[in-house]
C-alpha positions as CSV (number, residue, x, y, z in Angstrom):
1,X,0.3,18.6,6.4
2,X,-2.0,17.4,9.3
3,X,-4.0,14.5,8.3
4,X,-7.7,14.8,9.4
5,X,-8.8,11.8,11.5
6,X,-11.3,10.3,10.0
7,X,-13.8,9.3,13.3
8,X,-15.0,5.6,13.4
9,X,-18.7,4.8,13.1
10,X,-20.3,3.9,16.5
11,X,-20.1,-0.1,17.1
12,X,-23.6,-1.5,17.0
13,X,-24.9,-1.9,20.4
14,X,-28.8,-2.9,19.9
15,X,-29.5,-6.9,20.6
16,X,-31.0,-8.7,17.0
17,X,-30.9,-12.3,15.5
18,X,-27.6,-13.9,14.2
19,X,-26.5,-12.1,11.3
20,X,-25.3,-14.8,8.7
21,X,-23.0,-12.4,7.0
22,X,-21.0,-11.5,10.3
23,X,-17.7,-13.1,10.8
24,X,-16.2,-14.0,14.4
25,X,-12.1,-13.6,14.3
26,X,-11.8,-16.1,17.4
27,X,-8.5,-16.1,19.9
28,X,-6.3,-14.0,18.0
29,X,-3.5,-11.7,19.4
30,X,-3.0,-8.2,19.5
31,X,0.4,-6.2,19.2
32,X,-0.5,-4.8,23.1
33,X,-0.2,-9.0,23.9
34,X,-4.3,-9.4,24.8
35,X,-5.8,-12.4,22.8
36,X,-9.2,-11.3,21.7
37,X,-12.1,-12.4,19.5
38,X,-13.5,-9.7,16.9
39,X,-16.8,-9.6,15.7
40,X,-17.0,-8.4,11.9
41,X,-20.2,-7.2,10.3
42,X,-21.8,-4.7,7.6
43,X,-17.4,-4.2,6.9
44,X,-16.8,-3.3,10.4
45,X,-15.3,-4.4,13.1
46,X,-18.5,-4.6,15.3
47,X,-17.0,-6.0,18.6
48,X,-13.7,-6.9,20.3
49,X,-13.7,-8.7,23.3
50,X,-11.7,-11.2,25.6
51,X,-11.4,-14.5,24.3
52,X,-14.1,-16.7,24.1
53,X,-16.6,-13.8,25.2
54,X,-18.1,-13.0,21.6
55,X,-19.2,-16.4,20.7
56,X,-22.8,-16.8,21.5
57,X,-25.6,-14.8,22.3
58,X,-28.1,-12.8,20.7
59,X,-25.1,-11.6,18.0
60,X,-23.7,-15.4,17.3
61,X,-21.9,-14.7,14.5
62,X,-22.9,-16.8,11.1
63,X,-18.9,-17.6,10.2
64,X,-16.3,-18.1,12.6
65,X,-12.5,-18.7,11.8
66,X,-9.8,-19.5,14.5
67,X,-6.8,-17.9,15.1
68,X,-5.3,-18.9,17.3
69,X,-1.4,-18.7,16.6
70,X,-2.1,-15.4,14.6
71,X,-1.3,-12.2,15.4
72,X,-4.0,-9.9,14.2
73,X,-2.8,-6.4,12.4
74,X,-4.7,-3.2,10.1
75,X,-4.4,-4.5,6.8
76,X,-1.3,-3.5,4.4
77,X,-1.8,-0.8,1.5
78,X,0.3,-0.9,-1.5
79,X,0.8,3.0,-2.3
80,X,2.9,2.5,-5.4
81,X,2.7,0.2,-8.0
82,X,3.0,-0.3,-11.5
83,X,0.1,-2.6,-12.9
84,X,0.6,-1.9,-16.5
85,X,4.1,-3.2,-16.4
86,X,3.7,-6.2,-13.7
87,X,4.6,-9.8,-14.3
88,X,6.8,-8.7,-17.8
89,X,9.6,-9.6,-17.1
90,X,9.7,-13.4,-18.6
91,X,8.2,-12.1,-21.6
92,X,10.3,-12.6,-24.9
93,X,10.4,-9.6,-26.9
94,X,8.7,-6.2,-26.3
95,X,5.9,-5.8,-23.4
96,X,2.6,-6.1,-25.0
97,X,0.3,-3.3,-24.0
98,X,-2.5,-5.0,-25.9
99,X,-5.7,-4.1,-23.6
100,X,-6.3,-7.7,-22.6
101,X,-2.8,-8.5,-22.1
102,X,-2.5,-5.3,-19.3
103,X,-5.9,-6.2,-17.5
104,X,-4.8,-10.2,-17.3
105,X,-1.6,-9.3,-15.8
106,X,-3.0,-6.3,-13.7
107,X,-5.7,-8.6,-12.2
108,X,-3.0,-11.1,-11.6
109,X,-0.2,-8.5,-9.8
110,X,-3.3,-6.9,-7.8
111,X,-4.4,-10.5,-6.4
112,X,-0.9,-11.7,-5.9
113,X,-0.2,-8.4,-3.4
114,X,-4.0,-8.8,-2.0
115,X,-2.6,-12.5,-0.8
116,X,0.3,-11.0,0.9
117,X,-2.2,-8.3,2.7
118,X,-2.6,-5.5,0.6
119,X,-6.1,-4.6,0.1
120,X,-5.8,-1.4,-1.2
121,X,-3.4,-0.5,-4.2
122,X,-2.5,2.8,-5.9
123,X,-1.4,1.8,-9.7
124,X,0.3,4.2,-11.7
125,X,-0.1,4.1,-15.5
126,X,1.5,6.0,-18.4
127,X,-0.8,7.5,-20.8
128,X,-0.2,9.0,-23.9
129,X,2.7,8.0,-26.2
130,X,2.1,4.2,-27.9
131,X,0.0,3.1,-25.2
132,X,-2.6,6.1,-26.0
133,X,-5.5,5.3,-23.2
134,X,-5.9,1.3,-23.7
135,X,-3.3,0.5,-21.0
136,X,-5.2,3.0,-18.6
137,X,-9.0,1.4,-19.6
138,X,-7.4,-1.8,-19.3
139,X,-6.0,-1.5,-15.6
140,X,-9.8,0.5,-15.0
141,X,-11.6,-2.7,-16.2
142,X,-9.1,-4.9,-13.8
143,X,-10.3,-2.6,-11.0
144,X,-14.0,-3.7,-11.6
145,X,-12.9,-7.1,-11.7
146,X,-11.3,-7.2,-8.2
147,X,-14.4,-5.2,-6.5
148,X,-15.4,-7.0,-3.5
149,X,-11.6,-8.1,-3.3
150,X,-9.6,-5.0,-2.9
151,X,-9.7,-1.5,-4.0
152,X,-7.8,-0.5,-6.9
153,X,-7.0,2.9,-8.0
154,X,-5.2,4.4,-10.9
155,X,-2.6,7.3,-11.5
156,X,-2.5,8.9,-15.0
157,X,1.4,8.9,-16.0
158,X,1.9,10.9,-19.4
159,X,5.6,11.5,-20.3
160,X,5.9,15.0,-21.5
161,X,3.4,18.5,-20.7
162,X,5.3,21.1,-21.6
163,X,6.0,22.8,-25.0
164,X,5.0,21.6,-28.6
165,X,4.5,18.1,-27.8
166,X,3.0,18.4,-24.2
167,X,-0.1,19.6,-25.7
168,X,-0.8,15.9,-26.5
169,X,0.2,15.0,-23.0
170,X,-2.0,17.3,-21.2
171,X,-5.1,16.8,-23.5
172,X,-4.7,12.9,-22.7
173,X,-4.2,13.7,-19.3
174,X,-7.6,15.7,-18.7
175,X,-8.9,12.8,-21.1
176,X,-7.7,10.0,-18.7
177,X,-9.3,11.8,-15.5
178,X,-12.4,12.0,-17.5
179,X,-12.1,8.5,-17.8
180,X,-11.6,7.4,-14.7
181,X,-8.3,7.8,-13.2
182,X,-8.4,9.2,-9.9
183,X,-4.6,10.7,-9.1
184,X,-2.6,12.5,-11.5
185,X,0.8,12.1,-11.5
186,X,4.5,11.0,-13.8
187,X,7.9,11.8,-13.8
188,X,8.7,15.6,-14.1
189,X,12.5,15.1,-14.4
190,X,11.9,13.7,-18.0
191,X,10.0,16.4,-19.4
192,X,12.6,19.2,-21.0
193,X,11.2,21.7,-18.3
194,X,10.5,20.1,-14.9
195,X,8.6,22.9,-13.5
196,X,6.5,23.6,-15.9
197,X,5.6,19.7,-15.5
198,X,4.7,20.3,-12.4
199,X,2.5,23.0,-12.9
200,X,0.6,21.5,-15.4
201,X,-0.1,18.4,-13.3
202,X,-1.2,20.8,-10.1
203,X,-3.5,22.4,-12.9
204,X,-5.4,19.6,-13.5
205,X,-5.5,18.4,-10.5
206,X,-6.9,21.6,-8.7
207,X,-9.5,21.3,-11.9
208,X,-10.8,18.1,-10.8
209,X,-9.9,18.0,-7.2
210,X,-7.4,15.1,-7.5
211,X,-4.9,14.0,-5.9
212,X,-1.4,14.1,-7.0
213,X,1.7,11.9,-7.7
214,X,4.9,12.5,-8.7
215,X,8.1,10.1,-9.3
216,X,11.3,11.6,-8.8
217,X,14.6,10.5,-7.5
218,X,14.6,14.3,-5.3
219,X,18.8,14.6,-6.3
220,X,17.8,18.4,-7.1
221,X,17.0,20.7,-3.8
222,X,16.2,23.8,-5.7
223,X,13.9,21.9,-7.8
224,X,12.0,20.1,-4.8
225,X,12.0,23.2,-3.1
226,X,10.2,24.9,-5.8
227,X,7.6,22.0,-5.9
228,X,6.7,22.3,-2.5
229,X,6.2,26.1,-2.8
230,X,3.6,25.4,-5.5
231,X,1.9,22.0,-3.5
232,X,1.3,23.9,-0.1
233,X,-1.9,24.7,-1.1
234,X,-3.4,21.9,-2.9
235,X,-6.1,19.6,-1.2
236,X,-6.9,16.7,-1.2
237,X,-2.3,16.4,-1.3
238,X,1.0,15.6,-3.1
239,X,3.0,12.4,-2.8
240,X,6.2,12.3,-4.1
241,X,8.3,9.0,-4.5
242,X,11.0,7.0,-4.4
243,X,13.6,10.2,-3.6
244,X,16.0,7.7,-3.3
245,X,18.6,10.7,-4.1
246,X,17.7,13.0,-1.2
247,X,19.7,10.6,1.1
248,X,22.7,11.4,-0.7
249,X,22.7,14.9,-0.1
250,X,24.5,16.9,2.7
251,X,22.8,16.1,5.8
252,X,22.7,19.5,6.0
253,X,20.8,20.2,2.2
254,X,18.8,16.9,3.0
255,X,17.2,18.1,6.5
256,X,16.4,21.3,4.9
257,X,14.6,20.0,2.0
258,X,12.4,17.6,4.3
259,X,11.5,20.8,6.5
260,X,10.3,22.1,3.7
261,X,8.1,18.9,2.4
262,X,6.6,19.0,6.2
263,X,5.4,22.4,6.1
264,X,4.0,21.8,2.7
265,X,2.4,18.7,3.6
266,X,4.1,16.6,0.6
267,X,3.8,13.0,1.9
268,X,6.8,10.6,0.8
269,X,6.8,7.1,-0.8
270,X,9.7,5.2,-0.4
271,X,10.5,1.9,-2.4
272,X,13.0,-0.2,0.1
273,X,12.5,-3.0,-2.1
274,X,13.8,-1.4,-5.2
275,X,12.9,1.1,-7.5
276,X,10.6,1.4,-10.9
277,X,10.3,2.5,-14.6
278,X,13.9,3.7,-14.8
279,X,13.9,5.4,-11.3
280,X,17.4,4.6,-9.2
281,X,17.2,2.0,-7.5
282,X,20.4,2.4,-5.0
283,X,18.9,2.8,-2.1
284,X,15.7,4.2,-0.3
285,X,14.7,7.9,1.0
286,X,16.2,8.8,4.6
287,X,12.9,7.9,6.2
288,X,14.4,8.5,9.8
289,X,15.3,12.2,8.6
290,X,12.1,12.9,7.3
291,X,10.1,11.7,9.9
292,X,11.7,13.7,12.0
293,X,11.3,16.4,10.2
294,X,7.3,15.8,10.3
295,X,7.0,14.3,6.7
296,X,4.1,11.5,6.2
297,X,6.1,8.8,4.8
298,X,4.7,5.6,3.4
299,X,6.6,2.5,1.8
300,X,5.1,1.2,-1.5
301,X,6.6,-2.0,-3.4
302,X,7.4,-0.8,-6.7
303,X,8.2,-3.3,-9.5
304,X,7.0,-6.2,-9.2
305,X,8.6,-8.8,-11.4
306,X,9.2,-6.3,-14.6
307,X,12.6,-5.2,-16.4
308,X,13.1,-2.8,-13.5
309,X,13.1,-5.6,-10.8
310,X,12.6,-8.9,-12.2
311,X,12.5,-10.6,-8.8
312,X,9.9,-7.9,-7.0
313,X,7.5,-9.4,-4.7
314,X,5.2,-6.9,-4.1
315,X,5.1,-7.8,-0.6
316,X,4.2,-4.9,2.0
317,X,5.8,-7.1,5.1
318,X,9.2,-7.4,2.8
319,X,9.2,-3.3,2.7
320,X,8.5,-2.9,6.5
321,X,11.2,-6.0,7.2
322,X,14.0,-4.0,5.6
323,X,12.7,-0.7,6.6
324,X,13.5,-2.3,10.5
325,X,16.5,-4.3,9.4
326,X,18.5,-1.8,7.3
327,X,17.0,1.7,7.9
328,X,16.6,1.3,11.6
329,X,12.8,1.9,12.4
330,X,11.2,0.2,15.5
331,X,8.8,-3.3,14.0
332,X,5.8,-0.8,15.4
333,X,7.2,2.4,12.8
334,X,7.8,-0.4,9.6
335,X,4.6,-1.4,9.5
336,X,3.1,2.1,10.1
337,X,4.5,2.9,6.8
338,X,3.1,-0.1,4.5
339,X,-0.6,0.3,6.9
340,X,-1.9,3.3,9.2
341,X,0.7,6.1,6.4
342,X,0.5,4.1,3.6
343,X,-3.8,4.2,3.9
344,X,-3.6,8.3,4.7
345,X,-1.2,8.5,1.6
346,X,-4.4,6.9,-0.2
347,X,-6.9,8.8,1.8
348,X,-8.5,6.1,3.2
349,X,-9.6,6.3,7.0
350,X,-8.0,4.6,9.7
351,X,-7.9,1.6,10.3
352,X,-7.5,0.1,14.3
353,X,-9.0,-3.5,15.9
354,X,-11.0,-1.6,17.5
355,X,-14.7,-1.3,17.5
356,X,-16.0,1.1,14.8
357,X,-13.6,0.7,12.3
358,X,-13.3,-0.9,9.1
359,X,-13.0,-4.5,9.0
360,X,-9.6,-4.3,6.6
361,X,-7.4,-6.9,8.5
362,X,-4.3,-9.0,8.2
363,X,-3.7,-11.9,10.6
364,X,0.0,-13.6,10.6
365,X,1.2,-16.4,12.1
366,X,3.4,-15.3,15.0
367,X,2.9,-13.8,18.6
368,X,5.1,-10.7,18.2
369,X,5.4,-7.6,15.3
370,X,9.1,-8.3,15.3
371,X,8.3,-11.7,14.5
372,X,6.0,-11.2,11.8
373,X,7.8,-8.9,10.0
374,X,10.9,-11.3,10.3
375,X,9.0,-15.1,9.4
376,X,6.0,-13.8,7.8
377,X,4.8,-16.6,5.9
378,X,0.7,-17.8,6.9
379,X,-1.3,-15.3,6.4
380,X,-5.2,-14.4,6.5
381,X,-7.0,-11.4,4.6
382,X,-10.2,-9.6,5.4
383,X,-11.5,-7.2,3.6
384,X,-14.9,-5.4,3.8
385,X,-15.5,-7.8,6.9
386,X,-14.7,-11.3,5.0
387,X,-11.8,-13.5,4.2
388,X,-10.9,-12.7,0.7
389,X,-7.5,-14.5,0.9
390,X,-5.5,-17.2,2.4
391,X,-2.0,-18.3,2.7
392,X,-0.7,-21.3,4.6
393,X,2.9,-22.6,5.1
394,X,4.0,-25.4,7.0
395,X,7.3,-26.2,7.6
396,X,8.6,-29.9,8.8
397,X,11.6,-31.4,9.9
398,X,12.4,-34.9,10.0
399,X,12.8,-36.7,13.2
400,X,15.8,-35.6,15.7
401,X,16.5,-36.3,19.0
402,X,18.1,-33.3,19.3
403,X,15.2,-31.6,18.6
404,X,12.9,-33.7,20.9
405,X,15.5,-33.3,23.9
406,X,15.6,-29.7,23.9
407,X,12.0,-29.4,23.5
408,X,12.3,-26.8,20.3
409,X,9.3,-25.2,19.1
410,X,7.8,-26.8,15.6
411,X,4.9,-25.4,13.4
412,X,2.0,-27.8,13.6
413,X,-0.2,-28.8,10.9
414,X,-3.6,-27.0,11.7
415,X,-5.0,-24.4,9.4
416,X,-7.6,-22.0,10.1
417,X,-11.4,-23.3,9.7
C-alpha cells in the first residue's frame, strides 16, 4: 500500500522576540556527518543550521542543551506492546488486572520505553473475558497521564468473535472503540474459525474507520492469503505481527505470501527481541524477503518483562541492533523500522531533522548509526519540541599505561546542560 507523505509545515521565517519556550539542540551530528544546531519551537523543528549559526539573533532561543558527542536521529516508535501485561513477571501468584494495578504498571512500561526513545507506543489490550473493560480504561487513563510525554494508543484485543460466545466478544469490542480504543485488533488463530475472526474485526473497523491489528505467527498461507484478499480495501490499513512462522516456509510459499501482503498494503510488525502473549517466539519474520517484496515492515518490542519474556527491555535500538546483526539489514534500514516505518505503521507523519517537521527526536552518544545501534547507552528525548527524558552513562577505567601510551579513546564525564 503506498503510504501518503504527509508534507511538513513551512519553517517560520518572520524575525520576532526570543521565544522562551524554543529549545536550541547545539553541535550535534547528523547521520550525513554535518554537525548542526536545531532550533525547536511550537513542536517543530523550526531551524537547522551549521554549528554555532543559530545561537543569537532576533530568534535566541530561551533553552539550549549541548550536544556535542551526540548523534542526533527521528525519534523511536514502539508499534507493539503489551501495557496490560508489562512489568508481571516478578509478581507471586496470578497477574492482577485490578484497574490501578494495570495503569501503575502501564504508566511505568510506557515511561521506561519513552527513556530509551520511544515517544509513541501502540498498546494492545485484551478485552472481554475476566478482564471485562477495566484493563482497557485502566491503560486509557495511563495514556492521559503520560500526555505532554509521549503518545499512547490502545488496541482492543477480545479473544473469541465468532459463534455462540463471540457475541460477547464483538459487543465488547464495539463497546471498547466507544470507549476509546483506537485500533482493533487480537489473535484470530485462537478463535474456532479464523476467518470469520477476521471479518468481524474488518467489520468494526470499517464501522468506525479504525485501524486494524492482528497477531498471528502467519505458519498458514492459505489463511494469510485469504486475509489479505479481505484487507485490500480497508483504509486507514492492517498490520499484522510477529509472523515469525512465515520464515519457515518454502522460500518459494514464503515470497508468494509477502507478494500478496504488498499488493494488499498489509504492513508487518516484527518482534526480534522476542515474542508475546503465547505467540512463538523462535525467531523473527524474513524482513529482507518482505521488503523486497514491497511490504512496510516495522520492528516493535513485544514483552517487556512479563511471563512471555521476563527479561524484555522494551528498547527500540535493541530491535534495530539485532535486526543488523542477525537478520542482515544496513544500520540505516534497522532503524528505519523502529522510526520512519514503525511511525507510518502508527500513522503518524514523518519525521526528518529538517526544518518543518516535528520536533520528535532522539540524540545518542556516538558519531556513527552503526555505533549507536552497537553502544547505545546516553541518550536524550524530545518530544513535542522539549526534553522529556534523559539518560546518561559513564564508563571508567582505572589508570593504565597501556591505555595512556596508546592514546585509546575514554568517555569523559560531561553531561548535557
Amino acid at each position: 500500500m503506498p503510504d501518503s507523505q504527509p508534507q511538513p509545515p513551512p519553517p517560520s521565517s518572520s524575525p520576532g522576540p526570543a521565544d522562551p519556550s524554543s529549545l536550541l539542540l547545539s553541535g550535534a551530528r547528523l547521520t550525513d556527518g554535518r554537525t548542526v544546531d536545531v532550533r525547536l519551537g511550537r513542536g517543530h523543528i523550526e531551524a537547522v543550521g551549521t554549528a554555532g549559526s543559530l545561537a543569537g539573533g532576533t530568534r535566541a532561543c530561551g533553552a539550549r542543551v549541548d550536544l556535542g558527542g551526540y548523534l542526533l536521529l527521528p525519534a523511536p516508535a514502539e508499534p507493539h506492546a503489551h501495557a496490560d501485561t508489562a512489568l508481571s513477571a516478578d509478581i507471586e501468584g496470578p497477574v492482577s488486572y485490578e484497574p490501578q494495578d494495570v495503569q501503575r504498571r502501564a504508566t511505568e512500561a510506557a515511561l521506561l520505553q519513552l527513556g530509551h526513545g520511544a515517544t509513541a507506543l501502540r498498546a494492545h489490550v485484551r478485552v472481554g473475558d475476566v478482564q471485562g473493560l477495566g484493563a482497557l480504561e485502566a491503560v486509557l487513563q495511563a495514556r492521559r497521564a503520560l500526555r505532554g510525554l509521549a503518545e499512547l494508543t490502545t488496541v482492543a484485543m477480545p479473544r473469541v468473535l465468532t459463534g455462540v460466545a463471540g457475541a460477547d466478544g464483538l459487543a465488547v469490542l464495539r463497546d471498547a472503540v466507544k470507549m476509546g480504543a483506537s485500533v482493533v485488533g487480537g489473535r484470530p488463530d485462537l478463535d474456532p474459525d479464523p476467518t470469520g475472526y477476521v471479518e468481524a474485526v474488518l467489520e468494526v473497523a470499517s464501522e468506525h474507520g479504525c485501524p486494524v491489528d492482528l497477531h498471528t505467527d502467519a505458519g498458514d498461507p492459505a489463511r494469510l492469503a485469504r486475509l489479505a484478499a479481505m484487507a485490500g480495501g480497508l483504509r486507514p490499513g492492517v498490520t499484522l505481527s510477529p509472523c515469525g512462522d512465515l520464515g519457515r516456509l518454502p522460500t518459494d510459499v514464503a515470497s508468494r505470501t509477502a507478494d500478496q501482503l504488498a499488493a494488499a498494503g498489509v504492513a508487518v510488525v516484527c518482534l526480534p527481541q522476542g515474542g508475546c502473549g503465547g505467540v512463538d517466539r523462535r525467531g523473527a519474520a524474513p524482513v529482507r524477503l518482505l521488503r523486497a517484496a514491497g511490504v512496510r515492515v516495522a520492528a516493535g518490542s513485544g514483552a517487556l518483562r512479563d511471563v512471555s519474556n521476563p527479561v524484555g527491555r522494551g528498547d527500540p535500538l535493541e530491535a534495530a541492533f539485532l535486526l543488523a546483526s542477525r537478520y542482515g539489514l544496513a544500520p540505516e534500514e534497522a532503524y528505519d523500522t523502529v522510526s520512519g516505518s514503525a511511525r507510518a505503521v502508527l500513522g503518524l507523519p514523518e519525521v526528518r531533522v529538517e526544518a518543518g517537521f516535528p520536533a520528535e527526536l532522539l540524540a545518542v552518544r556516538g558519531d556513527r548509526l552503526a555505533g549507536v545501534l552497537s553502544l547505545a547507552y546516553s541518550r536524550v528525548v524530545v518530544h513535542r519540541g522539549r526534553v522529556v527524558a534523559r539518560t546518561s552513562a559513564v564508563r571508567e577505567y582505572c589508570d593504565s599505561v597501556a591505555s595512556a601510551e596508546l592514546g585509546l579513546p575514554r568517555q569523559g564525564r560531561g553531561e548535557v546542560s
